[in-house]
N, C-alpha and C positions, 0 to 999 in steps of 0.2 A: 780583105787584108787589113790588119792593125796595125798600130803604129808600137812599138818596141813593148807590146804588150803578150804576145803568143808563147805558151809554155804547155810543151808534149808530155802528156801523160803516159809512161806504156804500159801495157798490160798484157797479160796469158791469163787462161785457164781464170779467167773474171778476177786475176788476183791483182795485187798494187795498189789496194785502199785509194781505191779513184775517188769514190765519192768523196771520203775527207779531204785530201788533196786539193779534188777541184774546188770545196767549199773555201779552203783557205788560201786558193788562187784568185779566187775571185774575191776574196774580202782584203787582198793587198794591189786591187785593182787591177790583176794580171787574166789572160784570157785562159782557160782550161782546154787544150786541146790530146782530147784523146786516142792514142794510137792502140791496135789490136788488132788480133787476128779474126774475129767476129765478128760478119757484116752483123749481126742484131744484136749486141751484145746489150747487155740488159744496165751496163753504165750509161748509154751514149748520149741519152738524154740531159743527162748529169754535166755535160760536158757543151762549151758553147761551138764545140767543131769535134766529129770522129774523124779518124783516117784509119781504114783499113789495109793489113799489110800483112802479109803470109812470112810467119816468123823464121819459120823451117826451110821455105824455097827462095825469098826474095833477097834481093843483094841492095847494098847499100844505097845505089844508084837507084833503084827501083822504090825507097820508100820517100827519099829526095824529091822525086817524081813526083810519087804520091802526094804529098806534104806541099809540094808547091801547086800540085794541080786542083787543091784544097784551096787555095788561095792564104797559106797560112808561114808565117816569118816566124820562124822557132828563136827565142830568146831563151831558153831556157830548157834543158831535159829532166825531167822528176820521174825515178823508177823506183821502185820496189820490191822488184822480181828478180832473185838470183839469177835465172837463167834469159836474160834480156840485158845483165850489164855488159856485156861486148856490143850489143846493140846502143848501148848509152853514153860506151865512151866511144863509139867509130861517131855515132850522131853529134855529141859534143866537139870531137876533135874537125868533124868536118867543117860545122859551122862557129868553130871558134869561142864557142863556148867553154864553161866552168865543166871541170869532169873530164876535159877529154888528153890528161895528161899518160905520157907514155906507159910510165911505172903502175899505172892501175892495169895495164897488161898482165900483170903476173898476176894477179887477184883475182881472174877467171878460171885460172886453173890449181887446184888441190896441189898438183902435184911440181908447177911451176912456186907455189907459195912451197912445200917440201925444200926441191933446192934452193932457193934462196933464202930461206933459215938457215939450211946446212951449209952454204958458200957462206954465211958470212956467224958462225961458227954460234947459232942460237938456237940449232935442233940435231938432237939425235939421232930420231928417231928414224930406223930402216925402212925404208918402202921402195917399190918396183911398178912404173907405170907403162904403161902401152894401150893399145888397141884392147879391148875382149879379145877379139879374135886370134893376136899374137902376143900377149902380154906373157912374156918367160916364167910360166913358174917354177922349173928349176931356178929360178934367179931366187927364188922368195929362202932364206936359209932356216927362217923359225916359225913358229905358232906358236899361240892361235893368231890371226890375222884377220883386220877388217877390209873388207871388197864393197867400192862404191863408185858410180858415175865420178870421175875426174871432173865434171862440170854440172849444172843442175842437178844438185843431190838434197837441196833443200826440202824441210820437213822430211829427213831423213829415208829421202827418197829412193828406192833400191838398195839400203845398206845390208851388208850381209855379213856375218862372221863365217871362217873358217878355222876350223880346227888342227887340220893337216892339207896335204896335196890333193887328195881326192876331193876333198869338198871345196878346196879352192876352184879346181875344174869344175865343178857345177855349179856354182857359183858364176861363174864365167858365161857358164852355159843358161844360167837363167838370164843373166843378161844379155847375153847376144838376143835370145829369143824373144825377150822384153823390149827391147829398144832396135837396136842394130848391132851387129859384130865391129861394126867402124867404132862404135863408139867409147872414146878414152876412156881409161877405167884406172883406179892409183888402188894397189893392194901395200898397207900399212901395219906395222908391227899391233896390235893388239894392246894398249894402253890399259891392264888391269888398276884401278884405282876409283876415287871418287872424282865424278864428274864438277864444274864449276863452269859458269859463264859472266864475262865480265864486259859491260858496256860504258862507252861515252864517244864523245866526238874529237878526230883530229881537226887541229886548229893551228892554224900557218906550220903545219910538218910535226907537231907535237901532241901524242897520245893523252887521253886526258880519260881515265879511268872512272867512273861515279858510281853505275850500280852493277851488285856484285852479288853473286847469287851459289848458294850448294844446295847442290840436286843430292836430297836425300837419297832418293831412290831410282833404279833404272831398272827397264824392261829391255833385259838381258837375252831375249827370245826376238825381240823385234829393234833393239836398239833405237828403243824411243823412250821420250821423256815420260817418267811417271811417280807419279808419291811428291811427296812436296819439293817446291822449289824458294830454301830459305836466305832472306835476306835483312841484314848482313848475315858474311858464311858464320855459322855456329862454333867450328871447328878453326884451332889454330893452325893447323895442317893448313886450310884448303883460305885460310887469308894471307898466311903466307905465299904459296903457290897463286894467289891471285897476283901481289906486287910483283912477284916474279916474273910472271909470264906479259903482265901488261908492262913492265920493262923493255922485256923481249921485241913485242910484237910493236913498241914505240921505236925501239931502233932500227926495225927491220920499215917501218913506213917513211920513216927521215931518210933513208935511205934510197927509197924509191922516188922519193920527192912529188909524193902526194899531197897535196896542202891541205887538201878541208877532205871528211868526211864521216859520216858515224858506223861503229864498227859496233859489231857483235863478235865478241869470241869468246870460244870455245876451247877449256883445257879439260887436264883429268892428274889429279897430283895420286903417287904411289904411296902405297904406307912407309918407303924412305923419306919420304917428302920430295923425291924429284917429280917436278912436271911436267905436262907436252901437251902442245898445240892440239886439239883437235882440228879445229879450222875458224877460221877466219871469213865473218860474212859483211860485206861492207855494205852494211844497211844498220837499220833498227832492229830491234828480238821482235819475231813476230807476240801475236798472240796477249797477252797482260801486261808485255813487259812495257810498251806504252806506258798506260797507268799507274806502274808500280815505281817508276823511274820519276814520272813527274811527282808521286807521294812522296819518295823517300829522296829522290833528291832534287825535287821542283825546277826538273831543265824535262820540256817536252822534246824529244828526241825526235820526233817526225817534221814538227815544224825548223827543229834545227838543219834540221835534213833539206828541208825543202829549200828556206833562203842556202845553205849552200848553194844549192844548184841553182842558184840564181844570181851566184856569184855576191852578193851582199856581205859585206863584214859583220865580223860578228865580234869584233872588240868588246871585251865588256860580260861576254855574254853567259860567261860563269859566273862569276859575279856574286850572286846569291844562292848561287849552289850548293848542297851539301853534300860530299863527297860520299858513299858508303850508307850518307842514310842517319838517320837518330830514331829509326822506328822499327822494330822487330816485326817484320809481315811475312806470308808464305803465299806462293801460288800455288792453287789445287788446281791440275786441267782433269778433264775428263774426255775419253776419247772410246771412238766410235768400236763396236766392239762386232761388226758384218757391212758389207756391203750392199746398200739401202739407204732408203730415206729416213730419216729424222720424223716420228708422227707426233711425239710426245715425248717432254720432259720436264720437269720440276721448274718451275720459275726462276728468275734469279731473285726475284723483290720476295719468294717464299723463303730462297737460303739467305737472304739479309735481314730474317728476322731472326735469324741466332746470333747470340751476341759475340763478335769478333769477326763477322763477316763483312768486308766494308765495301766491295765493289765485286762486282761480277759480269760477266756473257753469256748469251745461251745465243748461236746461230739457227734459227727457230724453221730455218728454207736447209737445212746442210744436207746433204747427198754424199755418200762414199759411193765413190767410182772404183779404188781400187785398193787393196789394202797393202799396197808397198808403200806408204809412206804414212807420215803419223796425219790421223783424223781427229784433231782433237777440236770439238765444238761445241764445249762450254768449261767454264771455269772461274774460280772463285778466290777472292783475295784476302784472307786471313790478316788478324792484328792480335796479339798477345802480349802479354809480360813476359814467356819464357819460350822455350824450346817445346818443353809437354806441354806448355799451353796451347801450343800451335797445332800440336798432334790431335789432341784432345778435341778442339774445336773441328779438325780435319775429319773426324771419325761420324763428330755429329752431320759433319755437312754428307759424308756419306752415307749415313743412314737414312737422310731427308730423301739426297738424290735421286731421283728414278728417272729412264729413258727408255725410249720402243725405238728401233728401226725395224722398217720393213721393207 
């Protein structure tokens, strides 16, 4: 047992950037204790205590159990994992902890965040949720429509388009057979426009917008991210539709009287220039967006992340921020394109030797298990003077590129 030093890491599916985490738990003198469903999981070492806890069957009581039978005093809850925040805020609210306020309730569900947009008169947009199993689609009146898990849908996990009513039923029917027929499902009007995502940290109930991103392009087949993602947005279109919607989504969290947290969200503005929520992910962007946010606007999003949850103020902490950015950069991801391992791919230190290339990943161990959600495992961070310079440089880094799974 420690003295008010103990701070729970959780994790699924080896994800929630434990190792970073626990590095920078331990370098603010605090103890790393990490939680997951994997008695071997390949963090645990990383971590000065594991706790094992069956995500899917165990109850809150049952990891309490665990946690204390650990010998270990939670000061703190640090997650990462969309589908573990209900786990984050029953575990905060139990023990009194930062995080574990009511109105983060609604932030677990698509289709709970839906209504209260539309109750308090900041979204449109039609959608019809339920079960898979009895979700009405005579309810649904138009198409096309997108069909996803109500809850853990991240890395656009099981999303699906429908076109009409027949394909909304199988649709349905892939998921029931994928997951469970219990499981929530939010069928939403079809958002035809250009995609945007806009990040920064809520701070004492007030949104605070910094990096802001247009997805040139989309994989319209799979509805996942692909083609560059430029920042600042290029288009007047989709920087207006940015102040817009982080309007929106600041009132809608003042509202709920969440005081600190860093958000990722997701819109898509029309060629009228109206916009709509995609969703709302109360975390960091996975993937570059780390990097790209401390570049262009020198606040690390994950360490911000972290002293929240450890209840810390953070007065101040903007400070030297620059909003939007002063540097024109793009992210290039690349993703898995079959189900396999990873045996070879192009270095990152080979694509920063074209000029405009200034950071990159390659996940060098990645495995696709399955291909309903996006694999993307490696990618690269462009710098230009212009819009075609970004492209230009984008074309070379794919030409260098190369990958084998097997």
């Amino acid at each position: 047992m420690t003295d008010e030093r103990d701070v729970l890491i959780y994790s699924k599916r080896f994800e929630g950037g434990v190792r970073l985490v626990s590095r920078m738990l331990s370098d603010m003198g605090r103890r790393p204790v990490l939680v997951s469903d994997e008695p071997e999981d390949v963090n645990r070492d990383h971590c000065a205590a594991h706790v094992v806890v069956d995500w899917e069957k165990a109850s809150l009581a049952e990891l309490v159990a665990a946690v204390e039978a650990a010998g270990v005093v939670p000061t703190a809850v640090v997650n990462f994992v969309e589908s573990l925040i209900s786990w984050q805020v029953r575990t905060a609210r139990h023990y009194g902890l930062a995080g574990g306020e009511d109105g983060r309730e609604v932030l677990l569900s698509k289709a709970r965040v839906r209504a209260a947009m539309a109750d308090r008169g900041l979204s449109a947009l039609p959608f019809v949720a339920g079960t898979v199993a009895s979700l009405d689609v005579d309810a649904v009146t138009s198409y096309p429509v997108i069909v996803k898990p109500d809850q853990d849908s991240g890395g656009s996990r099981l999303v699906r388009r429908a076109d009409d009513a027949a394909e909304l039923r199988a649709c349905l029917q892939e998921l029931a057979d994928s997951v469970d027929p219990e499981t929530d499902a939010i069928v939403e009007e079809y958002i035809d426009g250009v995609e945007f995502s806009v990040d920064g940290p809520v701070l004492e109930g007030r949104f605070h917008p910094l990096f802001e991103v247009e997805k040139t392009e989309h994989d319209n087949l799979r509805n996942h991210d692909a083609g560059l993602l430029v920042s600042p947005p290029p288009s007047a279109l989709v920087r207006q539709a940015v102040r817009e919607l982080a309007e929106r989504v600041g009132v809608l969290y003042a509202s709920l009287g969440v005081k600190s947290s860093w958000l990722h969200v997701e819109g898509r503005v029309r060629a009228d220039g109206t916009c709509e929520l995609v969703e709302i992910n109360p975390r960091p962007g996975g993937r570059m967006y780390r990097a790209a946010t401390q570049r262009a606007c020198g606040v690390d999003p994950i360490d911000m992340s972290v002293r929240m949850a450890l209840g810390e103020s953070l007065d101040g902490a903007l400070a030297g921020a620059t909003p939007g950015g002063s540097e024109l950069l793009a992210m290039l991801p690349f993703e898995a394109d079959r189900v396999g391992a990873l045996v070879s791919a192009t270095s990152v230190e080979e694509l920063k030797r074209i000029p405009g290339v200034v950071d990159g990943y390659l996940f060098e161990d990645f495995r696709v298990v399955t291909m309903d959600r996006e694999n993307f495992f490696a990618e690269a961070m462009i710098t230009a003077d212009s819009v075609a310079g970004l492209h230009e440089i984008a074309e070379q880094v794919r030409s260098v590129f190369t990958f084998t799974f097997e």
